[in-house]
Backbone as CSV, one residue per row, in Angstrom:
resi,resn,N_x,N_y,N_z,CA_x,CA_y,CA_z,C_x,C_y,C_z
1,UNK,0.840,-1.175,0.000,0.000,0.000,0.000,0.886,1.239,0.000
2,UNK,0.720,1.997,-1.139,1.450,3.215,-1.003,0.524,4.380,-0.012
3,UNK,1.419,5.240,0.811,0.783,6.151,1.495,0.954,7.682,0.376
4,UNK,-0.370,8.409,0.998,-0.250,9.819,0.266,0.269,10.600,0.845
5,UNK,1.324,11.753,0.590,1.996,12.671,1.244,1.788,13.112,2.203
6,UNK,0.457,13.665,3.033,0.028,13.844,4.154,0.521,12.866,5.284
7,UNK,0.453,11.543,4.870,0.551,9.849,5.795,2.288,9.601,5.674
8,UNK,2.887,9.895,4.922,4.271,9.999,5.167,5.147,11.372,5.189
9,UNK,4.116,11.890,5.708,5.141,13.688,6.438,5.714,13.053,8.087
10,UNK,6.914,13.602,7.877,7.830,13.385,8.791,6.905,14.562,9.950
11,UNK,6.858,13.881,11.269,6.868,15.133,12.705,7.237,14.821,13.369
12,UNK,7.819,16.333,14.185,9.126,16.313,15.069,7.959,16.741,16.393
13,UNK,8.048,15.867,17.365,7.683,16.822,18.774,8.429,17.281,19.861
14,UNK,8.418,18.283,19.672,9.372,19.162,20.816,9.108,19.255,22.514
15,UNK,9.707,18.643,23.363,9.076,18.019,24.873,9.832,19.361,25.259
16,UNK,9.046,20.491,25.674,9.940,21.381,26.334,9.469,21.304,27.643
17,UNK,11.043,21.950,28.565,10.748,21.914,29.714,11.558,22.988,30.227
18,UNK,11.366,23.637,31.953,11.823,24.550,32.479,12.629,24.289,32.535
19,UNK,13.827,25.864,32.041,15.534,25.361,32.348,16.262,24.936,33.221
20,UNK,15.833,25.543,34.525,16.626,25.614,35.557,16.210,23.336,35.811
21,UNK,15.275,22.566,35.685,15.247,21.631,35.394,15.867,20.671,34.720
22,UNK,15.832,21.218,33.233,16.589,20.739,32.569,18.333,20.540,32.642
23,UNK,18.778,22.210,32.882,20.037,22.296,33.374,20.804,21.019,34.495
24,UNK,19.760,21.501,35.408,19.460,19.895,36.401,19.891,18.628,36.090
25,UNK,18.917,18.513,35.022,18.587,16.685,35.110,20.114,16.611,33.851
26,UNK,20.630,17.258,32.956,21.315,17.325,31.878,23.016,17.226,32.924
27,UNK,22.788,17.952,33.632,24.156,18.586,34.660,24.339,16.204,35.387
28,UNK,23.265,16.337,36.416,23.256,15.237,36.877,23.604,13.921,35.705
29,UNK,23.444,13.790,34.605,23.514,12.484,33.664,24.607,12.531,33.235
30,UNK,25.083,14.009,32.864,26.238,14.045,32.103,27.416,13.435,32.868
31,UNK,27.446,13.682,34.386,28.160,12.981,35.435,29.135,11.473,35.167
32,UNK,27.866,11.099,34.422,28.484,9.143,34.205,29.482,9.483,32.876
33,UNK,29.447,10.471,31.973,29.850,10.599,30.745,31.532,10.539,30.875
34,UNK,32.084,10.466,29.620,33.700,10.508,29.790,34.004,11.753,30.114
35,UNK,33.146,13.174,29.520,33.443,14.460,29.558,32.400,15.024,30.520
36,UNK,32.230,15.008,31.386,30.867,15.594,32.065,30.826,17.063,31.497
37,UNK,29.383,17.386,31.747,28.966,18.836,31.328,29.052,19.812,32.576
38,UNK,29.770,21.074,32.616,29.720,22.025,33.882,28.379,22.530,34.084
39,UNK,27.868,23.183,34.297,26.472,24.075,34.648,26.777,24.919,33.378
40,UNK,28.089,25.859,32.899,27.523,26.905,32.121,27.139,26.266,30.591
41,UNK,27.432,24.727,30.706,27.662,24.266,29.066,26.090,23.614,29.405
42,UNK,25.731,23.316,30.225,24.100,22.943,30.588,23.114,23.963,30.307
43,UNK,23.652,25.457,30.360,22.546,26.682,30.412,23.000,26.799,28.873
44,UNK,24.029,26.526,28.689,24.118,27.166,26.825,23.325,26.030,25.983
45,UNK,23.322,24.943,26.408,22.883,23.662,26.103,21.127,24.149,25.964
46,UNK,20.777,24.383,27.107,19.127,24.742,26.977,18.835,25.758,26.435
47,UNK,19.385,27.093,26.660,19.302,28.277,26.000,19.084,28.129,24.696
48,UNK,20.310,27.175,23.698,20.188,27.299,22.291,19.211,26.691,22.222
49,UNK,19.201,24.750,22.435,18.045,23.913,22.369,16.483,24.520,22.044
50,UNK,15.856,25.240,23.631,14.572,25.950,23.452,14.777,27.180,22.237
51,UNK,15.877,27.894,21.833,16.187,28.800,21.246,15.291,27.696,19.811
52,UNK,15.534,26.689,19.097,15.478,26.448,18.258,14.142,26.021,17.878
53,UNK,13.893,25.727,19.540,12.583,24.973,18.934,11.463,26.485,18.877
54,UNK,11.360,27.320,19.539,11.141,28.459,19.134,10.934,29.104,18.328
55,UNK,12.411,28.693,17.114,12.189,28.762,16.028,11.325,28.471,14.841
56,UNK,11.313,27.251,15.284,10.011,25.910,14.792,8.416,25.866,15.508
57,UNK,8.273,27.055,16.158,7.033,27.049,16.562,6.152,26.949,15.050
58,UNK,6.039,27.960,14.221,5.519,28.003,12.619,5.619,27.114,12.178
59,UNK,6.402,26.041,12.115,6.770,25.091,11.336,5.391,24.008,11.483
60,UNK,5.329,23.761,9.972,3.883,22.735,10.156,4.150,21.505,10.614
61,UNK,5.332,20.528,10.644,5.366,19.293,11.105,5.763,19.176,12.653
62,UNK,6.130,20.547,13.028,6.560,20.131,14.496,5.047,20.542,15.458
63,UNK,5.044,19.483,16.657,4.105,19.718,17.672,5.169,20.036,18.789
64,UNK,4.474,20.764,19.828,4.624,20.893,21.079,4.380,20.542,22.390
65,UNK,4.858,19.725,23.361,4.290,19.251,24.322,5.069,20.037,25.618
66,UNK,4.616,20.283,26.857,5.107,21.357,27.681,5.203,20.200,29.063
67,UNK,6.147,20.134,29.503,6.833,19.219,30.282,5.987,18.835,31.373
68,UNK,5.536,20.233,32.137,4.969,20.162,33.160,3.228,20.070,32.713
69,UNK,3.024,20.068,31.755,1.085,20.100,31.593,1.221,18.246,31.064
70,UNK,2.192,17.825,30.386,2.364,15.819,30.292,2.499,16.074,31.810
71,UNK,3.271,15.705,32.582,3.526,15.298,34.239,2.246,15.673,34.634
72,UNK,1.428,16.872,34.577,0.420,17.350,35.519,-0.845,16.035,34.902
73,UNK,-1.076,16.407,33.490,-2.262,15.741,32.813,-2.202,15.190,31.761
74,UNK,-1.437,13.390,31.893,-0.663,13.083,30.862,-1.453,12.457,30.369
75,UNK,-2.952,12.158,29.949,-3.804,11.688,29.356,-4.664,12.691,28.376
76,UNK,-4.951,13.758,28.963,-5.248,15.662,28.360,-4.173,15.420,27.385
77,UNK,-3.163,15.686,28.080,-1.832,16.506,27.200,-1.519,15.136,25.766
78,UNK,-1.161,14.084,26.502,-1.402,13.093,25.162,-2.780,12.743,24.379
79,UNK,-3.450,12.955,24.730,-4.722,12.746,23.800,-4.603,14.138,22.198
80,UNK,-4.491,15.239,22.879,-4.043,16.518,22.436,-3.630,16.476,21.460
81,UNK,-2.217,15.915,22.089,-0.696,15.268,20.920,-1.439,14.525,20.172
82,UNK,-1.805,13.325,20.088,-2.548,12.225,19.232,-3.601,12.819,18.279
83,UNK,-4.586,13.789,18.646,-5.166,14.073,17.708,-4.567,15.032,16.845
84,UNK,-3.265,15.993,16.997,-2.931,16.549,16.448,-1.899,15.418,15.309
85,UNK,-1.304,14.930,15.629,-0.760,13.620,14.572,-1.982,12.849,14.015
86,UNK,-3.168,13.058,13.860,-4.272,11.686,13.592,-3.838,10.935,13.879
87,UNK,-3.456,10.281,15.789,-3.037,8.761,15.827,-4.760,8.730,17.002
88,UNK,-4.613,7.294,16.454,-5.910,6.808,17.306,-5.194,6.782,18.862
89,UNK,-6.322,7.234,19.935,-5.553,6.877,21.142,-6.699,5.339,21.460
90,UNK,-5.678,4.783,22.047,-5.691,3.614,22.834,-6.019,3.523,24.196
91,UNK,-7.458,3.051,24.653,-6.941,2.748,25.992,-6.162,1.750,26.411
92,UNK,-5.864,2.049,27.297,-4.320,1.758,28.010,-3.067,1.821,27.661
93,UNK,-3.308,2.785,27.162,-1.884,2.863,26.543,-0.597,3.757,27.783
94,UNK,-1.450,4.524,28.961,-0.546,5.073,30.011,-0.545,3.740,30.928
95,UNK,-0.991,2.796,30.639,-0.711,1.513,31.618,0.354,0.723,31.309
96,UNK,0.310,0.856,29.600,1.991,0.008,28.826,2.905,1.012,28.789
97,UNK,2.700,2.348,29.253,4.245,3.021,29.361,5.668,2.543,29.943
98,UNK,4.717,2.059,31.077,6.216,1.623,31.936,6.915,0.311,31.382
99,UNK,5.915,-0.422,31.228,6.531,-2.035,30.666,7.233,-1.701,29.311
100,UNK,6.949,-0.939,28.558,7.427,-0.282,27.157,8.804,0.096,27.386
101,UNK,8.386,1.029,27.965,9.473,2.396,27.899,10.737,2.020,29.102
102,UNK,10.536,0.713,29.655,11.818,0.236,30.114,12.295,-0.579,29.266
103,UNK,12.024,-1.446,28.424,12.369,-1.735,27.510,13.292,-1.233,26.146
104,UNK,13.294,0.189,26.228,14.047,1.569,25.789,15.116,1.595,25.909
105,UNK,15.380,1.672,27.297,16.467,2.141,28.216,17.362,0.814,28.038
106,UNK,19.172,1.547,27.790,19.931,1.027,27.869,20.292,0.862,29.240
107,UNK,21.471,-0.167,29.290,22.134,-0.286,30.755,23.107,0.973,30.638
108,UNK,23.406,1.716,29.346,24.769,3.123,29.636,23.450,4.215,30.184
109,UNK,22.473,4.226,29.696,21.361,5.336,30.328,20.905,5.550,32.184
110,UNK,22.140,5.018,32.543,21.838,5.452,34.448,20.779,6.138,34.949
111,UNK,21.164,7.406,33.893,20.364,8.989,34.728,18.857,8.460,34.658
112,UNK,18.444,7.444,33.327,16.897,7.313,33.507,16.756,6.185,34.193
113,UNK,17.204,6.326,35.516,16.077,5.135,36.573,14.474,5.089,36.666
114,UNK,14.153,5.931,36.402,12.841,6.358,36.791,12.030,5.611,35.552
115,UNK,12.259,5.605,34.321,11.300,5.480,33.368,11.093,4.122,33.829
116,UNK,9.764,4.125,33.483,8.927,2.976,33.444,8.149,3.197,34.801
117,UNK,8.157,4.321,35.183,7.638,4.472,36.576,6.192,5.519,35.501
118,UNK,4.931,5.574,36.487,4.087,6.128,35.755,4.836,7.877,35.503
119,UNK,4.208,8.604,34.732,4.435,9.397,34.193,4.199,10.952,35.609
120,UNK,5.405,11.703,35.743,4.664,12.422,36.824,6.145,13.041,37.199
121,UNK,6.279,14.687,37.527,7.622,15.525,37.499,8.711,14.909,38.510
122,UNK,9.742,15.383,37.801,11.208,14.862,38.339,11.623,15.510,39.130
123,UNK,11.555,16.943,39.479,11.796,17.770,40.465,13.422,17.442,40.725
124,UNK,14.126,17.544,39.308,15.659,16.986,39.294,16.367,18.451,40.153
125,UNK,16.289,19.621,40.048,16.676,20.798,40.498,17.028,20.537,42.093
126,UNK,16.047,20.608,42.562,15.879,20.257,44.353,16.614,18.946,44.477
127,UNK,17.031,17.642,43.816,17.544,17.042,44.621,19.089,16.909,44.127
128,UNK,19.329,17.576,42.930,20.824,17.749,42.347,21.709,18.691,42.135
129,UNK,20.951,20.096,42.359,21.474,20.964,42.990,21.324,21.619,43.975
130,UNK,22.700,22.629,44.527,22.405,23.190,45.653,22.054,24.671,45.165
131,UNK,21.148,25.370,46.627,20.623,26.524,46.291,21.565,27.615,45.560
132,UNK,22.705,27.353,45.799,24.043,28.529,45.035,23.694,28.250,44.160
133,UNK,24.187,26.773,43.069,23.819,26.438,42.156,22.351,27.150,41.612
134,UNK,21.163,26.601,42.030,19.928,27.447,41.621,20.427,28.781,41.058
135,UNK,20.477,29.335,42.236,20.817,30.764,42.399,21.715,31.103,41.138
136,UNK,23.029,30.650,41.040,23.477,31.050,39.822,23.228,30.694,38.805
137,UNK,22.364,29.486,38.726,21.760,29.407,37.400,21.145,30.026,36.605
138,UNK,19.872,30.491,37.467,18.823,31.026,36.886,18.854,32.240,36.174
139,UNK,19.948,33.404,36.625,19.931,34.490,35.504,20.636,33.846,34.252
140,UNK,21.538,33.278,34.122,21.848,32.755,32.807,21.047,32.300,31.622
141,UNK,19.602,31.720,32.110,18.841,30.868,31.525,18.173,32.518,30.515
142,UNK,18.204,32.370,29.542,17.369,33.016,28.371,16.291,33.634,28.631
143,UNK,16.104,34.939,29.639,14.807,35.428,30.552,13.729,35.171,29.174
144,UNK,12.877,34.681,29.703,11.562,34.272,28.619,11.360,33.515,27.321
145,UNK,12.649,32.716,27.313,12.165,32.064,26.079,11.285,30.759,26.438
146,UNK,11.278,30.195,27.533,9.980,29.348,27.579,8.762,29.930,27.190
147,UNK,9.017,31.056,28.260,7.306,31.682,27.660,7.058,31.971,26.347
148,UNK,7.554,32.526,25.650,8.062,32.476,24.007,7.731,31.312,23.391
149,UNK,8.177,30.436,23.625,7.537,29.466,23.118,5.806,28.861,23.249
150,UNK,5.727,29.138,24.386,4.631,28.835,24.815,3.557,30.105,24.611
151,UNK,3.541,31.016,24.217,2.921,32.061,23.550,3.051,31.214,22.088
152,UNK,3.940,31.177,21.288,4.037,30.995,19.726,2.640,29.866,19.607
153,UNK,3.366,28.776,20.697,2.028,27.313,20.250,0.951,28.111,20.746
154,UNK,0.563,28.801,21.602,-0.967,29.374,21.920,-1.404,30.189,20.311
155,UNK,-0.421,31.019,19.726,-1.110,31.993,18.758,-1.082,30.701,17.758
156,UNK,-0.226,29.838,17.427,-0.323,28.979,16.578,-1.698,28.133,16.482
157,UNK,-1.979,27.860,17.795,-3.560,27.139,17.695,-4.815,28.133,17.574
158,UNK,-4.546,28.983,17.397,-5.453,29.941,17.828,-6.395,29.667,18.961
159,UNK,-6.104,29.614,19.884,-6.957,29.308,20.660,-6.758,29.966,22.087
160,UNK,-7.159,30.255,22.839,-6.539,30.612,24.155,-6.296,29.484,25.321
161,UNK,-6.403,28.179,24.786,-6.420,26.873,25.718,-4.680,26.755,26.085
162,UNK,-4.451,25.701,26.550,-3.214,25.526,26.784,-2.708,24.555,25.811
163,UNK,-1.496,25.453,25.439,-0.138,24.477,24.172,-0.344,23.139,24.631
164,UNK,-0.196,22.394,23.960,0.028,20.759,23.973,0.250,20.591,22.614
């Protein structure tokens, strides 16, 4: 069966999340690596990263999913996602996450112990850094480009609901 262009368009979904988090959980993994990452190569790391996807808000094949609205309401927020790809949702499909998505994970992937655990925030900040750390993180981080992004997917849907 050949598919029609619509059914084989490539999409990219962009999982954004708060920096000072990310910095976090990116700072903590890189740890096991041959080269670990310092904090300022973690904030340049997210800075550009969200910088790009930002970019790609317009872009017709990319979707958006917002870190903390999956963790808060990961059945909302994926249903969202799914109808925006035309994928049928499944029930149970947040019940085969974990059995799945450990299945993923390599034995070099340490930092993700957690997956396969139900879906729900990492709160990597509070237990991997210290408040200095925080503290000097946070002006570094790109004042507003989350929100930036998260404005673009709101005008992009037209809608005033929340990005997903």
């Amino acid at each position: 069966m050949q598919l029609s262009a619509p059914e084989r368009r490539t999409h990219f979904v962009n999982v954004i999340r708060d920096g000072l988090e990310v910095v976090a959980s990116l700072h903590q993994a890189s740890q096991s690596w041959e080269r670990p990452y310092d904090l300022d190569t973690c904030v340049r790391r997210w800075n550009a990263d969200v910088g790009l996807s930002c970019s790609r808000v317009t872009a017709p094949n990319d979707r958006f999913v917002f870190y903390e609205e999956l963790t808060a309401e990961p059945e909302a927020t994926l249903r969202r996602l799914f109808a925006d790809l035309d994928l049928d949702w499944e029930p149970g499909i947040l019940e085969r996450y974990g059995p799945v998505s450990r299945g993923l994970v390599t034995g070099e992937e340490v930092w993700k112990d957690g997956v396969g655990r139900s879906i729900r925030p990492a709160g990597t900040s509070r237990r991997s850094l210290t408040e200095d750390e925080r503290v000097r993180v946070r002006p570094s981080l790109r004042p507003g480009l989350y929100e930036q992004v998260r404005e673009g997917v709101r005008r992009r849907s037209g809608t005033g609901r929340r990005a997903g």
